[in-house]
N, C-alpha and C positions, 0 to 999 in steps of 0.2 A: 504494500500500500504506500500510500507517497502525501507527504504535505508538501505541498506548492512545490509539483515536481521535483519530487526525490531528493531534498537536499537538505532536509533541516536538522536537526536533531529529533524531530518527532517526525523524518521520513520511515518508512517501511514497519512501523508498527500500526497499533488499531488508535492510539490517541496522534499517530501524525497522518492523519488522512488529508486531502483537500479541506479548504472549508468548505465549501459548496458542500462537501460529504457530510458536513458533520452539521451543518446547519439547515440545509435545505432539503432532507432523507422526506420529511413527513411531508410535505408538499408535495414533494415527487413522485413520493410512492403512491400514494392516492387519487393524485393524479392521472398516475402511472394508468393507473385501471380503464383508464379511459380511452387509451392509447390501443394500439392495435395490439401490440406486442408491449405485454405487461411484464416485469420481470424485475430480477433485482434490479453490498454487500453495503464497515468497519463505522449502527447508534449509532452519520451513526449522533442524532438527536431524535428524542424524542420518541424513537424507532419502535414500532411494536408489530407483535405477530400479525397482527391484522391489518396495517400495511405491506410488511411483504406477503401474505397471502394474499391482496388484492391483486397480486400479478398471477394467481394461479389458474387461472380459465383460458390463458392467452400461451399462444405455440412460438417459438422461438424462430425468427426470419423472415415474418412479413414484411411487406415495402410501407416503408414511413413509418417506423419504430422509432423509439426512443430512449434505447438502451441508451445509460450512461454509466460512468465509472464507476459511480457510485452506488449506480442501484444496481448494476451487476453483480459489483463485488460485495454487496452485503445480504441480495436475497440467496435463499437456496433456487428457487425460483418456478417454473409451472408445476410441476409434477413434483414435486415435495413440498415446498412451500411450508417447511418448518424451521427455515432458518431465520437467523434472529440479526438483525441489525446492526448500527451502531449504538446500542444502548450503554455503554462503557461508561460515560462521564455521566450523561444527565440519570441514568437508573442508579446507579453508582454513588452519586452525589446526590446536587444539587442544581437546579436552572441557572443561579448564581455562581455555580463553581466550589460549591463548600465543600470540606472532607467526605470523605462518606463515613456512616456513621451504622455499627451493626444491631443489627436487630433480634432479639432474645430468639429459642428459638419457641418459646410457649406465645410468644406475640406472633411470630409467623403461622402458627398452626394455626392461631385463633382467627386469622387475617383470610388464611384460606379456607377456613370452615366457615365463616363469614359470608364470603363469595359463594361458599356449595351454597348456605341460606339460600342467599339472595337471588341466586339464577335455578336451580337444581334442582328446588324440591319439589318441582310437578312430579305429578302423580298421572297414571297412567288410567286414564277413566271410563275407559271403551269398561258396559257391561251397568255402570252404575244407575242405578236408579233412588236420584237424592230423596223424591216423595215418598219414598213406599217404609214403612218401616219393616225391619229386621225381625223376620219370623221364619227359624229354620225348620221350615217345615218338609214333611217327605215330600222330597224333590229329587232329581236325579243329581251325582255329584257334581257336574258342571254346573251346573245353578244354586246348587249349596254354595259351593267354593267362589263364586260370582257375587253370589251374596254377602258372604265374608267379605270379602275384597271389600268390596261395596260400603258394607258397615266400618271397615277399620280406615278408608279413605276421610269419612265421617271425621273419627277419631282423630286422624292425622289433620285437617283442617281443622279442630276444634284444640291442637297443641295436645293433646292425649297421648304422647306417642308411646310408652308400654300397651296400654288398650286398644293401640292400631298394632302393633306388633303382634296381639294376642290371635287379632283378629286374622292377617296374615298368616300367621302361624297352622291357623286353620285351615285355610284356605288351600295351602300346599299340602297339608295331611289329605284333604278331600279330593282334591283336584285329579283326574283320573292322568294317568302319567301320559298318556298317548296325547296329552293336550300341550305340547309341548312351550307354545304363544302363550296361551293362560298362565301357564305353572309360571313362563320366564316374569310376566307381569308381576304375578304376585311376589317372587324373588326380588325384583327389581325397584318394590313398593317397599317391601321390610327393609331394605338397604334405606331407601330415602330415610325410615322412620328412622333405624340405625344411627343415620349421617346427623339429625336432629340431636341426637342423646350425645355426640360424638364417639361412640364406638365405631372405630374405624375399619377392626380389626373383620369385627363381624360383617363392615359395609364391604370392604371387599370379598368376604366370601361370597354374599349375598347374591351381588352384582355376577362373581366369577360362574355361579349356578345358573343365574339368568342364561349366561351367555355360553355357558355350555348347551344352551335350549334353543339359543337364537343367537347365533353367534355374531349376526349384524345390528344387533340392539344398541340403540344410539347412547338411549338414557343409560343403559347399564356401563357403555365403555365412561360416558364421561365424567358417573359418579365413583367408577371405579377408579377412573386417573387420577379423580382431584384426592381419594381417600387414599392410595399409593405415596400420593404427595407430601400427605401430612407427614405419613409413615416411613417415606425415604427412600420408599424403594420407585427410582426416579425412571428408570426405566422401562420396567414395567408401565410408570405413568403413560411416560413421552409414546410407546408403544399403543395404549389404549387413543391416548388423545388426537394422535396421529390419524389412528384407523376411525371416529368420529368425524375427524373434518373429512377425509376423504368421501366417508358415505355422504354427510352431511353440502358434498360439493362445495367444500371453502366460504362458505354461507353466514353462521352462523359465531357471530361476535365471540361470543364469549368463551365458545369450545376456543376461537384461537388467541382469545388472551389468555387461556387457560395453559395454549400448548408455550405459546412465549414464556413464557412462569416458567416452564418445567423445562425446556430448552436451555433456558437463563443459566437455569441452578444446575443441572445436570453438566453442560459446557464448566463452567466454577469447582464444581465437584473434579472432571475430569483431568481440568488444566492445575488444580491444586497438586493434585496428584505426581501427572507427570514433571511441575515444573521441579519435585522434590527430587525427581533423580534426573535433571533435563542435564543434558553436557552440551557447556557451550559452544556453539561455534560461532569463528569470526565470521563479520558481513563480507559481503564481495571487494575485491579493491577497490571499484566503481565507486561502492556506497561509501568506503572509507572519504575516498577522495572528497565525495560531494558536503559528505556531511562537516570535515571541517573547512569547507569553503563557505561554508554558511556561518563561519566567524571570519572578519576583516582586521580582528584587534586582536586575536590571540596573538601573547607575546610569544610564544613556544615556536608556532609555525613564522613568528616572522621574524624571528632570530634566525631560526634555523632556512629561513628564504636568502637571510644572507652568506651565511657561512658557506665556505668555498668546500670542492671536492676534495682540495688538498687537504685539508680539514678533519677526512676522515680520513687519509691516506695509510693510517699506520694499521697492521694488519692485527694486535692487539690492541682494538677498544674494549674500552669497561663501562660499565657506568650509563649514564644519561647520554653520554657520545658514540657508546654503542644504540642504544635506544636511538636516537636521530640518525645514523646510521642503517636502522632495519628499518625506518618508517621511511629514509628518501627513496630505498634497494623495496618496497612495500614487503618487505621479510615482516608480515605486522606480528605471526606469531610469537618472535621473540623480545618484544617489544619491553611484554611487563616482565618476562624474568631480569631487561637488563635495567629495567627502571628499581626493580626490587636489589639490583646490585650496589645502583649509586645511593637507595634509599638508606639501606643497611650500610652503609661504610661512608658514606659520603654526610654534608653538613652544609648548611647553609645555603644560597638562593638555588644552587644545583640539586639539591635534597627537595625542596621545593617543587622548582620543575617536573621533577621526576615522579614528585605523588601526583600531579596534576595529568598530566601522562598516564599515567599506571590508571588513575583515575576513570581519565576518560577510556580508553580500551576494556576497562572493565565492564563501564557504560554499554560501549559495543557489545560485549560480549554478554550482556543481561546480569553480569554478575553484580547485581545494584548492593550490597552492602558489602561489599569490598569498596565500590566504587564510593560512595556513601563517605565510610571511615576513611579515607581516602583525603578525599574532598574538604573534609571538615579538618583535617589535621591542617590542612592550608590557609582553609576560612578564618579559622580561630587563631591562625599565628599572625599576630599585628604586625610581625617582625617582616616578615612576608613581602616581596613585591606587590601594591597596589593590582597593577594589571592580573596578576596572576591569581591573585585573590577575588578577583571580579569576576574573572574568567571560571574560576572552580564558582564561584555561586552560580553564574549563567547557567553552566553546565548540571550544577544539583538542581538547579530549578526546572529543569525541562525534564530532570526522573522525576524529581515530586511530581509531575505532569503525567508521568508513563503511569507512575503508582497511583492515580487517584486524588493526588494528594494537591489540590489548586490554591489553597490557602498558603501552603507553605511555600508553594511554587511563585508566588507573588509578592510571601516576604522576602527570601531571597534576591526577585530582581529589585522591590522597592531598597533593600540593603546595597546590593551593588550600585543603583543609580546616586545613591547616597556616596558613595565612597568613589565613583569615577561616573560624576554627570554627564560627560564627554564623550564616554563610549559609547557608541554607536548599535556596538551588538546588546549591550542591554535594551537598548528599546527594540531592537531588532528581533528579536527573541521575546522578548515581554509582550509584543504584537502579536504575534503567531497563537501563545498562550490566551491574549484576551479574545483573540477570535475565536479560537477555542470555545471558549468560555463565551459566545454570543454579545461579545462587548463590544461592536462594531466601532463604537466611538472612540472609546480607548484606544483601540487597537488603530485606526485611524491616526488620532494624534500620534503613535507609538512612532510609527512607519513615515508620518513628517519629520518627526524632530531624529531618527534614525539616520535618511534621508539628507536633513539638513547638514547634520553632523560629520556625513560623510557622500557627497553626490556622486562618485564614482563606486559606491557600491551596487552593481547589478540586483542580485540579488533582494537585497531589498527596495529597492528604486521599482522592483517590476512586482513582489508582494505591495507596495505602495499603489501601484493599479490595480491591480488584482481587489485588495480591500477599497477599496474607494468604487469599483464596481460594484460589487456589493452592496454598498450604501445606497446605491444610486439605481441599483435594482430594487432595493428592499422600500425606495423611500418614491419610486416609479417615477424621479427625476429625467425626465428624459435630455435636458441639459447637460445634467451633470454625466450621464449616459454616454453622450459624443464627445466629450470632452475624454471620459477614461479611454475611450477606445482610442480616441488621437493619442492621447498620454502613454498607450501600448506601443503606437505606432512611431513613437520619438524614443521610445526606450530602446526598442530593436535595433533602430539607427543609431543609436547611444553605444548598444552593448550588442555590436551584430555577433559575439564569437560566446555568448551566453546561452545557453541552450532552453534555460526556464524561461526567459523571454517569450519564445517560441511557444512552449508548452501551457503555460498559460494562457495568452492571448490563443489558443488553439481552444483550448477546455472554456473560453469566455463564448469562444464564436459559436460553438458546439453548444453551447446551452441558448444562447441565440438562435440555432439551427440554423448557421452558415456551413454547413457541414461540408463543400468541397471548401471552402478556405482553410477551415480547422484542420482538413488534412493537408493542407498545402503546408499549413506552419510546423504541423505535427513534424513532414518528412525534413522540412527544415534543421526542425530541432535537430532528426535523427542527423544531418549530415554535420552541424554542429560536433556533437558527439556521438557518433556513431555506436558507442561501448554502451552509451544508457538502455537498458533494457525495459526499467518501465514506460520509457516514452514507446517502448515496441506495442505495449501492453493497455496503453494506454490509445495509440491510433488502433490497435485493432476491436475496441470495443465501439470505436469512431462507426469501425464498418455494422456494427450490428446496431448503432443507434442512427445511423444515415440509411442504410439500406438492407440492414439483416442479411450480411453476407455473413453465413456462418462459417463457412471452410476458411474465408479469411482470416475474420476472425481469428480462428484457431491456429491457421499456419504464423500468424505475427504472432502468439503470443507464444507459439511454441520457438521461435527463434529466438525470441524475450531469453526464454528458461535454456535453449541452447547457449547463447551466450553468456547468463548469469543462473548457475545451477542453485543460486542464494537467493533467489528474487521471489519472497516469498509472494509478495503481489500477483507475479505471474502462475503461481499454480492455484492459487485460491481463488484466482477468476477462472482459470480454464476447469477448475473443479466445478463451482458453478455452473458453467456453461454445458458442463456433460452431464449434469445434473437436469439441466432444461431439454437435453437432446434422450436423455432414459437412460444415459451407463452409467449409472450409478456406482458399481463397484469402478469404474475409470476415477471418476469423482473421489470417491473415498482413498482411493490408491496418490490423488493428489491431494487430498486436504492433509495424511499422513507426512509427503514431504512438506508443506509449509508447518505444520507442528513444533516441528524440533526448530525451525527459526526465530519461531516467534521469541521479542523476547522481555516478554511481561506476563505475569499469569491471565490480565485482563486483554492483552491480546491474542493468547492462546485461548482463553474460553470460549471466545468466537472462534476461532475454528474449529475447534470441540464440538459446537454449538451445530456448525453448518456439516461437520462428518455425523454426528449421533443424527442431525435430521436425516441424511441421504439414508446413514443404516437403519433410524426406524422405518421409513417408506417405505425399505424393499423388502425389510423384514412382512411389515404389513400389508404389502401387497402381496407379498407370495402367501403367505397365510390365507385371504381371503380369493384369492385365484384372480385378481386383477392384475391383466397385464398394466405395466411402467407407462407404457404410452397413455394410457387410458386413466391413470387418476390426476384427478382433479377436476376431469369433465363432468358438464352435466348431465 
């Protein structure tokens, strides 16, 4: 995934997405629906199951679609349509950006026994006769057992629910077995009562009897998910809830905020897991390069921009001169053994350097509390280089970003702007964040006085349009409108050998639906830099939002992942993508490689999220003998 074409510190994880991704998901997807070709991915505001489900009725590759990056890469999409969004920051948090904050787990139960209340506890009423009173009289047992039913629904609308239970109880004793519809009702009734008293244990038997009777019973799968739910066994849920919206033809609201719920937590669950035994690995050399190009002020790289070859010429370096060394030769793996060399033996500004270094490759490599205690041994030495102490806060503040954590991500830059007003990359960075965080304005001023601070920075000079586009779409200025898109047009001519230039002003025109220009800039960019793989990944979703050229599509993004075997972006959309065409096991076999890249638990739970969707689908569709192509239809 990419903020502002693949360059920033919150490039290729789930909190550096586009803004467009992460602010404009619920609009679009809703939109989406209306569109011919409805479809998706990285909340990601706002995001809920029932947006990307509204793209599940529509087939992948009509002409005039409107696939975009964004909603590619975050739905699962037709024929699943159980993946989950970018929910990461605002489910997470707060609309504000506040920490997030956990939640007991006796307030969650009671939160989703709440919701079974409130939507669930219809009763199943074929048979009743509310006038007639209760007289078991000699009848045949289907009308005994009708009658029961009948009387304990009474019960259960009158809040009785043991004396509806009793009644039930009956009903199943009487009910002649061969009546397998009846019996599943009445099973399916004692569950409601069950779900009332919160015995959960017995709603799932209840429910699991129903549906050994009638195995496509709606009410029974979705009060069996939400009772699975309580009880944790999350799978099972996602599996029930799953095979409800299908029958249900992606229709009904609440089965799919039900399945977003259990998506959410089961991706969380999953990504917890693996992130405890994840082994890291480094990004590509691409994303190294990009991402610290997206500082103009690090003292580190612009010391070491000066230092000569001769420099490093002696064949035993040690220390932080080895380290500058394996990052000019991109040897990055050795990078933090030889920063832990000069850390351990070495003293003063070079000791320094070196945690900041070590620091950030840590960052890289997901290992955020190494990087962390790192960082702060820097922050905290007054004694410390200004620059370099600014630079380790920029850099903790964009994890506090990865981790969830916007409050502290904000003290950090407001601390840096304190201690080096001047620098550039603090507000440059603090921008990216507030947009994040839907603070247009902020984020606005951020990227002026950034801008001001330093006008020869591309990079931000061209997020400087980018956000001001924004505005100007958000605020339907049509003024201010032609004004950004000139202000793209003077940036390009400004920064013709910048490739974000290109990529943005392409993803601006592409939401405009200038769709052969977008690809004109896109190939631009590519020739720019030829090595960026998500600009691959990024013009090939051009062709499915311009013309639903699928095999395009797929052959650009597979070049994407030929040339960067690390680009988690490119497998998580062509997972997707084969997700909307039915190979699901293709899909699964690539959300697998983006996995291990991810490198936050919260950006691993979406792709947990969008694999557990594809495996529940195809689990449920072979169960119920629907073929792949066919769910989701009406």
């Amino acid at each position: 995934m990419n903020y502002v074409a693949n360059l920033s510190p919150y490039s290729e994880t789930t909190c550096m997405q586009s803004a467009e991704q992460l602010f404009s998901f619920k609009t679009r997807l809703h939109s989406f629906k209306e569109k011919e070709v409805c479809a998706i991915i990285r909340e990601w505001h706002h995001i809920t199951y029932l947006s990307v489900m509204a793209a599940s009725n529509s087939s992948v590759g009509s002409g005039g679609s409107a696939w975009s990056k964004w909603q590619i890469a975050l739905a699962v999409g037709a024929p699943v349509a159980v993946g989950i969004g970018i929910w990461y920051l605002k489910h997470s948090g707060s609309t504000t950006g506040q920490d997030k904050s956990s939640t007991s787990d006796d307030g969650r139960k009671n939160k989703i026994a709440s919701m079974a209340t409130s939507s669930q506890t219809s009763l199943d009423m074929a048979g009743d006769e509310p006038n007639v009173q209760f007289e078991p009289a000699e009848e045949n047992p289907l009308k005994k057992a009708l009658a029961y039913k009948a009387e304990g629904n009474k019960y259960f609308k009158s809040g009785k629910y043991p004396e509806a239970i009793q009644c039930y109880d009956s009903a199943i004793q009487i009910c002649p077995k061969d009546k397998k519809l009846d019996l599943s009702t009445f099973y399916q009734n004692r569950a409601a009562a069950y779900e009332q008293m919160k015995k959960y244990e017995e709603v799932r038997n209840d429910c699991t009897e129903a549906l050994k009777l009638n195995p496509k019973y709606v009410k029974a799968l979705q009060r069996r998910a939400k009772a699975c739910e309580v009880m944790k066994d999350l799978q099972q849920s996602l599996e029930d809830v799953t095979a409800a919206c299908i029958l249900e033809g992606f229709q009904n609201q609440t089965t799919l905020l039900t399945a977003d719920r259990v998506l959410k937590e089961l991706g969380r669950q999953h990504a917890k897991e693996a992130m405890a035994k994840r082994t890291p690995i480094m990004p590509s050399k691409h994303f190294i390069k990009t991402y610290f190009s997206s500082f103009i002020e690090d003292p580190i790289m612009n010391k070491l921009a000066q230092e000569k070859e001769s420099d490093f010429a002696e064949a035993d370096l040690r220390g932080l001169a080895r380290a500058k060394q394996a990052f000019k030769s991109q040897n990055y793996e050795d990078i933090i053994p030889a920063c832990s060399e000069e850390v351990e033996s070495g003293d003063g500004s070079l000791k320094m350097e070196a945690l900041v270094l070590r620091a950030t490759f840590h960052l890289l490599l997901g290992e955020h509390r190494k990087a962390l205690s790192d960082f702060e041994s820097v922050i905290e030495n007054e004694e410390a280089d200004i620059k370099l102490r600014v630079n380790a806060l920029i850099k903790r503040a964009s994890l506090h970003m990865q981790l969830e954590q916007s409050s502290k991500s904000i003290e950090d830059f407001n601390r840096a702007a304190e201690l080096d007003n001047d620098n550039s990359d603090v507000y440059h960075h603090r921008g990216q964040v507030h947009l994040l965080m839907e603070k247009v304005t902020e984020a606005m001023n951020d990227f002026s006085k950034a801008v001001t601070l330093n006008p020869n920075f591309p990079i931000a000079y061209v997020q400087k349009c980018y956000t001001d586009y924004r505005y100007a779409f958000s605020t339907r200025n049509t003024q201010k409108m032609e004004d950004v898109m000139n202000a793209f047009q003077e940036a390009i001519q400004k920064f013709p050998k910048c490739s974000e230039c290109y990529t943005l002003f392409a993803q601006v025109l592409s939401d405009k639906q200038e769709f052969d220009k977008a690809d004109r800039y896109f190939q631009k960019a590519i020739e720019v830099e030829p090595e960026n793989a998500t600009v691959y990944v990024h013009r090939g979703l051009l062709q499915l939002q311009w013309n639903g050229d699928v095999p395009e599509a797929i052959k650009m993004i597979k070049q994407a992942l030929e040339m960067d075997d690390r680009c988690e972006f490119g497998y998580e959309t062509l997972g997707t993508i084969e997700v909307q065409r039915g190979n699901l096991q293709q899909a699964v076999e690539l959300f697998d490689k983006a996995i291990p890249l991810a490198k936050t638990e919260l950006e691993m739970s979406h792709l947990f999220s969008l694999k557990d969707a594809a495996v529940a689908q195809a689990t449920v569709a072979e169960r119920m003998g629907i073929p792949i192509a066919n769910v989701g239809l009406p």
